[in-house]
C-alpha positions as YAML, in Angstrom:
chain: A
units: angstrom
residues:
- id: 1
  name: UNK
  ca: [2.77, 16.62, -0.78]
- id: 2
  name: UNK
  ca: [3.09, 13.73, 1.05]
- id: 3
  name: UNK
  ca: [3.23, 13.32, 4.98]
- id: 4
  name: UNK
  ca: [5.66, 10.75, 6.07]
- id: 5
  name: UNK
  ca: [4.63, 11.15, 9.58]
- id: 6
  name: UNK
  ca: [0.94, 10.16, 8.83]
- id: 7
  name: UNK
  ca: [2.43, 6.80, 6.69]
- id: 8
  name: UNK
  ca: [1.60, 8.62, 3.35]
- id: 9
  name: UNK
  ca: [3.71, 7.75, 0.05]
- id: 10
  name: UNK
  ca: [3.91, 9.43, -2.98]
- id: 11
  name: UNK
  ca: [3.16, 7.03, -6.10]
- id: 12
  name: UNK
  ca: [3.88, 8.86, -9.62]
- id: 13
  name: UNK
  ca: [3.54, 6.91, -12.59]
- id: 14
  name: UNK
  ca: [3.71, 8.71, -16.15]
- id: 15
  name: UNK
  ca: [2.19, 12.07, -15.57]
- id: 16
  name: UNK
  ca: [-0.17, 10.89, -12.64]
- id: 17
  name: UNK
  ca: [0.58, 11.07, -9.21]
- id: 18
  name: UNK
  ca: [-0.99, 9.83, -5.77]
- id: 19
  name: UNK
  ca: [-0.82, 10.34, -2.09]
- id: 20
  name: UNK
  ca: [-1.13, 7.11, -0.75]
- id: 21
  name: UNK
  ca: [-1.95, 6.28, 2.61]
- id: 22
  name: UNK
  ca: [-2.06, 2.50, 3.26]
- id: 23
  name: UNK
  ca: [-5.30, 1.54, 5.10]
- id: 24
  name: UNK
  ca: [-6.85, -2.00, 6.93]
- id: 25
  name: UNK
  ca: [-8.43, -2.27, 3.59]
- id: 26
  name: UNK
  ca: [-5.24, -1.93, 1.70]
- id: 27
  name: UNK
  ca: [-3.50, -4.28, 3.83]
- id: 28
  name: UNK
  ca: [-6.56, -6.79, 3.57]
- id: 29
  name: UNK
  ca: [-6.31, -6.49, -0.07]
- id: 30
  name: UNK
  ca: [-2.64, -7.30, -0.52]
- id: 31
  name: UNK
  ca: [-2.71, -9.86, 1.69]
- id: 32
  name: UNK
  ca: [-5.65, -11.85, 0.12]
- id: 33
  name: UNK
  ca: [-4.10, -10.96, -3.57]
- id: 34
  name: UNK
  ca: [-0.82, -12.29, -2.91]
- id: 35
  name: UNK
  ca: [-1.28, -15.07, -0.33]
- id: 36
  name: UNK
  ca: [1.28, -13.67, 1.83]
- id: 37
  name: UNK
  ca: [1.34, -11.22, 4.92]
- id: 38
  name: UNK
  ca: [2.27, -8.12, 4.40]
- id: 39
  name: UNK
  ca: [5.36, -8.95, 7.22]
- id: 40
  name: UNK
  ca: [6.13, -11.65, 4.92]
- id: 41
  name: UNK
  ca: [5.97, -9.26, 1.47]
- id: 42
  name: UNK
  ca: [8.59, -6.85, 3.45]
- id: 43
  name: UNK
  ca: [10.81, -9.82, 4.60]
- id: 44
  name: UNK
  ca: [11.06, -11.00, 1.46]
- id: 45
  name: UNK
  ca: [11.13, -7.42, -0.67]
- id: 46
  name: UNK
  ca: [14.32, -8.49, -2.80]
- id: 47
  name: UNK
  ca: [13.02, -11.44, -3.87]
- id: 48
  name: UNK
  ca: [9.83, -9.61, -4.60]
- id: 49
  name: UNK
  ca: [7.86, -10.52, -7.70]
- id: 50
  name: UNK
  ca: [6.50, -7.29, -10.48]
- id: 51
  name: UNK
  ca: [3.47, -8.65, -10.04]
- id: 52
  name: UNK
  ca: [3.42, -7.94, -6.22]
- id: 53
  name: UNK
  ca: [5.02, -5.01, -6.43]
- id: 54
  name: UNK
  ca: [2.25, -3.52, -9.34]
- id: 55
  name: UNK
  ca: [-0.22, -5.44, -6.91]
- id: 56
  name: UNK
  ca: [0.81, -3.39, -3.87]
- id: 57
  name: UNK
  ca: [0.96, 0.00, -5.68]
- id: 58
  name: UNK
  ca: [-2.27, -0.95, -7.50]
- id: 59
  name: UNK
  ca: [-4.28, -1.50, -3.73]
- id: 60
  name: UNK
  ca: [-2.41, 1.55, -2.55]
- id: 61
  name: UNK
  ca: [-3.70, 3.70, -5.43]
- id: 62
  name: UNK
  ca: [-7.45, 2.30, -5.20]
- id: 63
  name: UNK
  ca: [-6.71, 3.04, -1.00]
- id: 64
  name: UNK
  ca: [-6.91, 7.02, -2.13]
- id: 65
  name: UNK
  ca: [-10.46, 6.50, -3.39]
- id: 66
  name: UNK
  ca: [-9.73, 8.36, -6.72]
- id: 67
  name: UNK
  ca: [-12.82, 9.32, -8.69]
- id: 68
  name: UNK
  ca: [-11.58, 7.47, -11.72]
- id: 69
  name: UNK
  ca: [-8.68, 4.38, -10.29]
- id: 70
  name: UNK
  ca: [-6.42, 3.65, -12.99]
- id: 71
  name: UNK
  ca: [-7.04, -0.66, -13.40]
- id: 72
  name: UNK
  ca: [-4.60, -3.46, -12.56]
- id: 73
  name: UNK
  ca: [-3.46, -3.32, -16.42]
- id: 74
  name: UNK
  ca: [-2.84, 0.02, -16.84]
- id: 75
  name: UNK
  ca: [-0.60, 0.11, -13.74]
- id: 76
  name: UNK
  ca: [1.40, -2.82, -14.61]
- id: 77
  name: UNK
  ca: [1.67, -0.96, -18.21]
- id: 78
  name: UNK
  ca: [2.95, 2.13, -16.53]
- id: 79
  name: UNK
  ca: [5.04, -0.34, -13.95]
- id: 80
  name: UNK
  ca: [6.98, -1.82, -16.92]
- id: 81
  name: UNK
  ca: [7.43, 1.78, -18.52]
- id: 82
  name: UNK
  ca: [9.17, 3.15, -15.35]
- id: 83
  name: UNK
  ca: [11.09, 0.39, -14.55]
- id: 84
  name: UNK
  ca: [10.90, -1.88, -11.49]
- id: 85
  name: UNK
  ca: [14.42, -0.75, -10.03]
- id: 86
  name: UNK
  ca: [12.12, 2.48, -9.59]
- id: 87
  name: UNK
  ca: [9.35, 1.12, -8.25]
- id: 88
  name: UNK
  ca: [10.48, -1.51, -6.03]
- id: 89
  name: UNK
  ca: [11.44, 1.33, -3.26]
- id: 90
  name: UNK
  ca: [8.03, 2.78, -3.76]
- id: 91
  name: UNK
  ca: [6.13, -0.26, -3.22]
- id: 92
  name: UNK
  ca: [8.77, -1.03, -0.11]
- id: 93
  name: UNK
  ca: [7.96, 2.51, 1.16]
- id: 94
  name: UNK
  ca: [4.26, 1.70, 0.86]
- id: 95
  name: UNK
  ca: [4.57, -1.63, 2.47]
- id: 96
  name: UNK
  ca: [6.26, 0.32, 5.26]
- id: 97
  name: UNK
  ca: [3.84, 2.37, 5.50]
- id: 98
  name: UNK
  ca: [0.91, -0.02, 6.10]
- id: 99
  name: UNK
  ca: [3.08, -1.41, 9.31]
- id: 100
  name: UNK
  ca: [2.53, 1.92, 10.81]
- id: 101
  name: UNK
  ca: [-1.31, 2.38, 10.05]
- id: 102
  name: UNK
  ca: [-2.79, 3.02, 13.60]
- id: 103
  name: UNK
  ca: [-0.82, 5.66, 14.61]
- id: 104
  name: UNK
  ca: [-2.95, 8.51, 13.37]
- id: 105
  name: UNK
  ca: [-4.20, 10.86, 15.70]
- id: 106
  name: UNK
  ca: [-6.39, 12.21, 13.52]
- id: 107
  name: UNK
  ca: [-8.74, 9.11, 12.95]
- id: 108
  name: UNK
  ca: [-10.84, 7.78, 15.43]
- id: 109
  name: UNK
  ca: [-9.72, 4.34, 17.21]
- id: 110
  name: UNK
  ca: [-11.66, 1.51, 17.21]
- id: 111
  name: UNK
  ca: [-14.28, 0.75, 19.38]
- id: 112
  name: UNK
  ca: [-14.59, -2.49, 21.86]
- id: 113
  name: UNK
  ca: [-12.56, -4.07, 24.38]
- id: 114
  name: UNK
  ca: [-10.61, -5.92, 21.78]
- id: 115
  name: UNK
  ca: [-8.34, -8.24, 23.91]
- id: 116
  name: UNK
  ca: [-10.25, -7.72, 26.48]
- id: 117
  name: UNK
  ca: [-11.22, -11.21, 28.81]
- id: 118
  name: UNK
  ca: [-14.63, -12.09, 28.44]
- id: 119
  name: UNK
  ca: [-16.63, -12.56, 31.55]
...
């Protein structure tokens, strides 16, 4: 079960199903996949392309860490079979998601005095 409070998303595609929890590495991913920011991908999310969306559910997937991560094809395969009208709120709810990441308590912040004026 999924915990909206801790930016998690459920992803189900045929008879699989993840909890994903977008990541720095997830949005890093998207971002350098598609060229665009992942502010940008949300701006835009009607004019959204499949190949972003199985793009961003793809990175969000491989974000879990699964022991066997289904590939890029396979996704899209399942993508079609669903239906984007489907999947379009997931990958929407997952791009959501990943403008929350941060907020955690549970993970430890990052160290440094980032911002911080140098002397």
């Amino acid at each position: 079960m999924a915990n909206a409070e801790r930016g998690e998303v459920v992803v189900k595609l045929g008879s699989e199903e993840w909890v994903v929890r977008p990541s720095f590495d997830f949005i890093c991913g998207v971002e350098e996949a598609t060229g665009r920011s992942i502010l940008e991908l949300v701006e835009n999310i009607r004019s959204i392309r499949l190949t972003d969306i199985v793009l961003i559910i793809h990175e969000g997937i491989k974000s879990t860490k699964p022991a066997l991560p289904p590939t890029k094809a396979v996704v899209g395969a399942l993508a079609v079979k669903a239906g984007v009208t489907k999947l379009l709120p997931v990958a929407a709810n997952i791009l959501s998601a990943a403008l929350g990441v941060g907020t955690d308590d549970d993970e430890e912040p990052p160290q440094g005095n980032v911002g911080a004026p140098s002397a």
